[in-house]
C-alpha positions as CSV (number, residue, x, y, z in Angstrom):
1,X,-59.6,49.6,-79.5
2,X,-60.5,48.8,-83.0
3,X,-60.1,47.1,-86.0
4,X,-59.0,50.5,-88.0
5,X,-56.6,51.3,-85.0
6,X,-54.7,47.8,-85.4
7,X,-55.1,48.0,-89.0
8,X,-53.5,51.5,-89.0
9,X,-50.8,51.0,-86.5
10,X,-50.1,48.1,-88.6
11,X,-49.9,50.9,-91.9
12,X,-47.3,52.8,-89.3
13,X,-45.1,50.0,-88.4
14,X,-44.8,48.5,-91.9
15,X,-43.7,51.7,-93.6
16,X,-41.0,52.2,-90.8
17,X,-39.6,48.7,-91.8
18,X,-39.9,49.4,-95.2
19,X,-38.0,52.7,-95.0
20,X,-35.0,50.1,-93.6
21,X,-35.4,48.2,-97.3
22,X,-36.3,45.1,-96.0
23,X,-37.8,44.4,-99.4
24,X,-34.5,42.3,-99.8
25,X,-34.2,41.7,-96.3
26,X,-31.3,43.8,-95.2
27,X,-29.2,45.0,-98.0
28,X,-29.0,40.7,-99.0
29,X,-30.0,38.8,-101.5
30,X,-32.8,37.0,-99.2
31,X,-36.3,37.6,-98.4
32,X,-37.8,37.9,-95.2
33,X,-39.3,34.4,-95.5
34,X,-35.7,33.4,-96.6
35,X,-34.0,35.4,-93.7
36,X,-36.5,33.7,-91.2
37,X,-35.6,29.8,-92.7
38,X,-31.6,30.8,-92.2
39,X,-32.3,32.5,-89.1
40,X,-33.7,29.2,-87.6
41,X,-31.8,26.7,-88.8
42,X,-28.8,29.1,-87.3
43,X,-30.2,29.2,-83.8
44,X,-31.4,25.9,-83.9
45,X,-28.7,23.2,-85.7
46,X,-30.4,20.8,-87.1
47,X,-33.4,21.0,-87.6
48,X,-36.0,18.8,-89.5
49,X,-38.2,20.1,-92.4
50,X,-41.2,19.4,-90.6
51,X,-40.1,21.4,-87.2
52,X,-39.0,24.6,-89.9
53,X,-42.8,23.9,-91.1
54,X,-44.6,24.0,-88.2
55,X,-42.4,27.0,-86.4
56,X,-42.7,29.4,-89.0
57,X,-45.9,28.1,-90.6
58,X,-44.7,28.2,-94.2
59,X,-46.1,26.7,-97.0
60,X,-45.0,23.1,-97.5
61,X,-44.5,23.6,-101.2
62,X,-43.1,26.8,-100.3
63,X,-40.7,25.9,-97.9
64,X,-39.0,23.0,-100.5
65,X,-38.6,25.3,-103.3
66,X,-36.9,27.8,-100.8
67,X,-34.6,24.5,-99.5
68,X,-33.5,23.5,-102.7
69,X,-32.5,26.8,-104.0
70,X,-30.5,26.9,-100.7
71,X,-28.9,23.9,-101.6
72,X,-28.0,24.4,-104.7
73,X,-26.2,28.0,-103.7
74,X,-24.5,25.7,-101.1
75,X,-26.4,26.7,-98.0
76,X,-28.1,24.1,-96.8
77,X,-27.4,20.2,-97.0
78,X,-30.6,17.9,-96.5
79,X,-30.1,14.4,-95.1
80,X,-32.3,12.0,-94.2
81,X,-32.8,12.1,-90.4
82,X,-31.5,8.7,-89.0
83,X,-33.5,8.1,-86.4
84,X,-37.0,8.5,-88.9
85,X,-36.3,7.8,-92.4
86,X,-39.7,9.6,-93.2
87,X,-38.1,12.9,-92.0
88,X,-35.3,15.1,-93.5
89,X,-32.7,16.6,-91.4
90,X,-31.1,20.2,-92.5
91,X,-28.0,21.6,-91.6
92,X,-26.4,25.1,-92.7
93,X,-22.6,24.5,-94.5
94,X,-20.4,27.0,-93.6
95,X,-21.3,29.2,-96.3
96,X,-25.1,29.3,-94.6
97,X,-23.9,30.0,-91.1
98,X,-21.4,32.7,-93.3
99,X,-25.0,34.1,-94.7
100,X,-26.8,34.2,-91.2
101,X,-24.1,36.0,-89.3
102,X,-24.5,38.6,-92.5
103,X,-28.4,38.8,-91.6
104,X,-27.8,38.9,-88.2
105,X,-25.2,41.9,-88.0
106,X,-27.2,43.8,-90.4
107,X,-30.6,43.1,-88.3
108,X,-29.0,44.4,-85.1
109,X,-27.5,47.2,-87.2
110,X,-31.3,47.8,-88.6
111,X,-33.0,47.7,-85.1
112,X,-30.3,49.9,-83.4
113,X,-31.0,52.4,-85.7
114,X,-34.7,52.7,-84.5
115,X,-33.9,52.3,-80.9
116,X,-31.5,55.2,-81.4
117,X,-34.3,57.4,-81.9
118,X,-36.0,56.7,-78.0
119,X,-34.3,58.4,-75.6
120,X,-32.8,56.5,-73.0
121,X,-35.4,57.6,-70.2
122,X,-38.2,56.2,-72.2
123,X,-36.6,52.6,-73.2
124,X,-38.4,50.6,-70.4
125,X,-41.7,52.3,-71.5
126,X,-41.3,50.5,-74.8
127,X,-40.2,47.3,-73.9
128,X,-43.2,47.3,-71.4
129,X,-45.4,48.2,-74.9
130,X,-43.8,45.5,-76.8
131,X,-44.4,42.6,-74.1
132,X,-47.4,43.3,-74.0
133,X,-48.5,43.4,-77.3
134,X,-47.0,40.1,-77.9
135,X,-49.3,39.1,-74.7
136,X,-52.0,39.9,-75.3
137,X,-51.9,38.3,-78.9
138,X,-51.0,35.4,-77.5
139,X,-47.6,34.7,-77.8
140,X,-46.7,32.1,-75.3
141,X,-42.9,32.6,-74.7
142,X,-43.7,36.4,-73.7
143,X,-43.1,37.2,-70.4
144,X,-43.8,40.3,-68.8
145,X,-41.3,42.9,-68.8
146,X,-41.5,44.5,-65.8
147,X,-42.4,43.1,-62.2
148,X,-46.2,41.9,-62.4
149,X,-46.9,43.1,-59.0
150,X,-46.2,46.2,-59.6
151,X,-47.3,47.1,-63.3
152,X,-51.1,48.2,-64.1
153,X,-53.8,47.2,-66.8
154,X,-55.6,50.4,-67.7
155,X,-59.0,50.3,-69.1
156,X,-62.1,52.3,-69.6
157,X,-61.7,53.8,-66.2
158,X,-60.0,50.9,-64.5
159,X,-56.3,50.9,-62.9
160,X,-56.5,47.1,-62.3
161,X,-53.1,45.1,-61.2
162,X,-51.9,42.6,-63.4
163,X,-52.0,38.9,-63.0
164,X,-49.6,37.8,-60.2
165,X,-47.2,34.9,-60.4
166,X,-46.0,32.7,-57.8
167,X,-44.8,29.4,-57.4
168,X,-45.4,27.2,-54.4
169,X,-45.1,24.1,-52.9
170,X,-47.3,21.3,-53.4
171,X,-50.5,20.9,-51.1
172,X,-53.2,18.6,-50.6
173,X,-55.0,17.9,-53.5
174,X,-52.4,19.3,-56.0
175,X,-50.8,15.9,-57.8
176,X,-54.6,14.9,-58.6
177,X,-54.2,18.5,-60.2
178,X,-51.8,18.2,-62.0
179,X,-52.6,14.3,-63.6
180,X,-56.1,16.3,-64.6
181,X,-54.5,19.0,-66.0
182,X,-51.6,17.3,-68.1
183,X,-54.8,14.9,-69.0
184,X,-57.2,17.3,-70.2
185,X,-55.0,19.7,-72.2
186,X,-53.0,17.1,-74.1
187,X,-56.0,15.4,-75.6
188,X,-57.8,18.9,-76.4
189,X,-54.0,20.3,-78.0
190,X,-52.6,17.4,-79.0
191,X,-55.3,14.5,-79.2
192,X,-53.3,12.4,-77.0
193,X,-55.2,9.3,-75.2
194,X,-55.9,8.2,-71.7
195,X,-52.6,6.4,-71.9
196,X,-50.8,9.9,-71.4
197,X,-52.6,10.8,-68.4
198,X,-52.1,7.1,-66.9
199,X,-48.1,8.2,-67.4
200,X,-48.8,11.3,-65.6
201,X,-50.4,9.8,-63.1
202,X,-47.6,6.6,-62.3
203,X,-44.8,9.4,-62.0
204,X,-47.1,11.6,-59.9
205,X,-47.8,8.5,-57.9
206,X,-44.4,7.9,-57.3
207,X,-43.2,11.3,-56.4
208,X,-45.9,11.0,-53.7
209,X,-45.5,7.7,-52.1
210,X,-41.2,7.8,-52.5
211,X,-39.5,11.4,-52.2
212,X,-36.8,13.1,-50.5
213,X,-37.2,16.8,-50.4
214,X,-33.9,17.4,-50.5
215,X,-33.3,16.5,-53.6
216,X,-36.8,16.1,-55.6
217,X,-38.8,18.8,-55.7
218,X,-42.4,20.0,-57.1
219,X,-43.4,23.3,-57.7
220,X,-47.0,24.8,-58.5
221,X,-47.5,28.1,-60.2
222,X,-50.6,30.1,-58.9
223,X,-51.9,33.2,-61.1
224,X,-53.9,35.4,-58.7
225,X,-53.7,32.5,-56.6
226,X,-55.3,29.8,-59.0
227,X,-53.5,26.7,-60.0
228,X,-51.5,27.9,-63.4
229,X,-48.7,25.3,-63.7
230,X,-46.2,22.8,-63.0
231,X,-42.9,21.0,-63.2
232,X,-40.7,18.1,-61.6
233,X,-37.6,18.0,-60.3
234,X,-36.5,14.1,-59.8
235,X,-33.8,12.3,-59.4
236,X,-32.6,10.0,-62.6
237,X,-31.1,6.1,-62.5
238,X,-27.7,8.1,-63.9
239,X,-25.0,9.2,-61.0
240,X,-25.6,13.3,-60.2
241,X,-28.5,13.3,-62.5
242,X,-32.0,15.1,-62.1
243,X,-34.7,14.7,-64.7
244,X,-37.4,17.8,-65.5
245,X,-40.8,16.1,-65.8
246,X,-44.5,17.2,-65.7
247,X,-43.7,20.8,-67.2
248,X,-47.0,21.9,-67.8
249,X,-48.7,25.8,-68.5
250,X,-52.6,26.2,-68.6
251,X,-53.8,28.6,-71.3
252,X,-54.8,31.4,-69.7
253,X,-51.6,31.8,-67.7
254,X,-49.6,31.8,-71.1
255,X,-47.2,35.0,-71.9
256,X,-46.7,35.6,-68.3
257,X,-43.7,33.8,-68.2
258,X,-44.9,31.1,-65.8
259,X,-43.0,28.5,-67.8
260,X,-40.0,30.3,-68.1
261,X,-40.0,30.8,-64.3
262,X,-40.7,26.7,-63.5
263,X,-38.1,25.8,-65.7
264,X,-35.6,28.3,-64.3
265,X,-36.6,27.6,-60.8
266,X,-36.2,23.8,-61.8
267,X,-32.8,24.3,-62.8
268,X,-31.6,26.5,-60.2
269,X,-32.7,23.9,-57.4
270,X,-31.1,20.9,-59.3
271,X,-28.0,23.1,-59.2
272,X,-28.1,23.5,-55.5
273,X,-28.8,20.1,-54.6
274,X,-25.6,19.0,-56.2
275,X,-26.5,17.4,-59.4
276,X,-24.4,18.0,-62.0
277,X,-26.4,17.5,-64.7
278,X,-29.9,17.5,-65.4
279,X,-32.2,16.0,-68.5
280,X,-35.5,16.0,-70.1
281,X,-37.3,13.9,-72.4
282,X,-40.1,16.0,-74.6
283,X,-41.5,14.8,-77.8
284,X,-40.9,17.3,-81.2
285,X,-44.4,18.7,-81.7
286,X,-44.3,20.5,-78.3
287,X,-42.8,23.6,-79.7
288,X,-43.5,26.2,-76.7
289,X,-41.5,23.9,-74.5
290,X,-38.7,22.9,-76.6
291,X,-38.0,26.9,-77.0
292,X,-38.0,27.0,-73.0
293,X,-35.4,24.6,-72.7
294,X,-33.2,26.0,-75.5
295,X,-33.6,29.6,-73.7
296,X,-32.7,27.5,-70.7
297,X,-29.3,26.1,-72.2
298,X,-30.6,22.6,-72.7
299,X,-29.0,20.9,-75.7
300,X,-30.7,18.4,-77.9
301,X,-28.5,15.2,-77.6
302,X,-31.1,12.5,-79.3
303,X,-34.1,11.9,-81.2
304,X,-36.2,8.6,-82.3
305,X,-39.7,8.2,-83.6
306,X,-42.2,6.2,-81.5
307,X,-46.3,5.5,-81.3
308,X,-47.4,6.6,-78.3
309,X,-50.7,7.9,-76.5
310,X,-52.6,7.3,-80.5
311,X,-50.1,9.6,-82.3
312,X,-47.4,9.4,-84.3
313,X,-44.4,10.9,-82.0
314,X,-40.7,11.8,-82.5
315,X,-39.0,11.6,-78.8
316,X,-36.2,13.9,-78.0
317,X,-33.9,13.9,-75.1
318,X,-32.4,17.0,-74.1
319,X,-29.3,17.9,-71.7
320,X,-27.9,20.3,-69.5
321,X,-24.3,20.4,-67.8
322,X,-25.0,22.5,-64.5
């Protein structure tokens, strides 16, 4: 592989868009970076500037022009966000979610129109392409799309199997793991202080010395049978309530889907042991996660700034009826 491979695949793919005239982004009056703004805010009600900043890495400049022409059209209202009166809060009117829906009909129109040219038989053989370009690249939401114990890596004369996934119970030596872990890669992504890891380590603690299998539950994710992951299933002071806690993903097990299959495995146990509801609490910069839980069915239910760990934080709690 080379740079004038990527760089003419790239040629390929953007003339095939273009002959779909997404100059104005689907027969509409919006641009792509327009359609991707409405998009959001449409999958994802309320949503701060900031978050719409850091998500789709636009422009800050950029990004208030586009809002304020939305307003004035009467897409968008901007508020200021009541829990941090240094953040403003944005919601489509009905004449934005009116707009989305457009975007979205015609981008489902747009795609089916190139999928109708695959034939049936070879459909899996492209999502299996497309998963794994977005892999590879780094894209940590991607999970594989076929089973990883089955699918190959080819190289220069390799046929290699691909990472392989599994989640376990905890052993000896694994909540020391895990308080390292959450530890090192918060103050190498985030620059969070020791305090964060002393958190880690007082709920680890206490899942250790107080727990009732029954109904609490760790899991550990191996890849090719190295530590890759974790999360908590606990219960919560509120009746028939489970909190998710310690949801963590290491780099290089990211885009295999290891924190999509925690969190579903987390929710699937907290619906079998009865509890009727189960919570989080996360904080807004951790965007990887927050898309996990959404994809989950968690709802965000409240927000509040707070100092914590050396940073400026905004806390979230999120819900899900089971």
């Amino acid at each position: 592989m080379t740079v004038t491979e990527i760089r003419e695949f790239n040629r390929f793919y953007t003339n095939l868009i273009g002959a779909l005239d997404y100059s104005r982004h689907l027969y509409t009056p919006y641009s792509l970076t327009e359609a991707r703004v409405l998009y959001e805010l449409a999958h994802s009600p309320g949503l701060d500037a900031a978050d719409l900043r850091a998500s789709l890495t636009v422009d800050a400049g950029q990004l208030s022009r586009l809002l304020l022409r939305f307003e004035q059209d009467g897409l968008v209202v901007r508020e200021r966000s009541a829990t941090d009166a240094r953040r403003q809060r944005v919601t489509l009117t009905a004449a934005g979610r009116e707009a989305a829906g457009l975007l979205e009909e015609r981008s489902r129109e747009s795609v089916q129109v190139l999928l109708d040219r695959v034939p049936d038989a070879e459909r899996p053989r492209l999502a299996e392409a497309l998963g794994t370009v977005r892999a590879l690249f780094g894209d940590p939401d991607q999970a594989p799309a076929v089973d990883p114990a089955r699918s190959r890596t080819r190289g220069a004369g390799t046929d290699t199997p691909a990472p392989r996934v599994r989640l376990r119970a905890p052993g000896p030596g694994d909540l020391g793991w895990v308080v390292r872990r959450h530890g090192v890669l918060y103050a190498r992504e985030y620059g969070w202080d020791a305090r964060f890891e002393a958190m880690v380590a007082r709920i680890a603690a206490d899942f250790g010395a107080d727990r009732d299998t029954a109904v609490e539950r760790l899991w550990i994710a191996e890849v090719d049978g190295e530590p890759a992951g974790s999360v908590l299933c606990v219960r919560d002071s509120a009746p028939a309530t489970a909190r998710l806690r310690l949801l963590l993903v290491e780099p290089s097990a990211r885009g295999l889907g290891v924190g999509e299959r925690l969190v579903s495995e987390c929710v699937a146990f907290a619906r079998a042991a009865g509890y009727r509801e189960l919570v989080l609490w996360t904080n807004g910069n951790l965007h990887a996660a927050r898309r996990l839980y959404r994809r989950a069915g968690f709802t965000l239910t409240s927000e509040s700034p707070h100092r914590s760990y050396g940073a400026d934080l905004v806390g979230q709690d999120w819900h899900l009826i089971l």
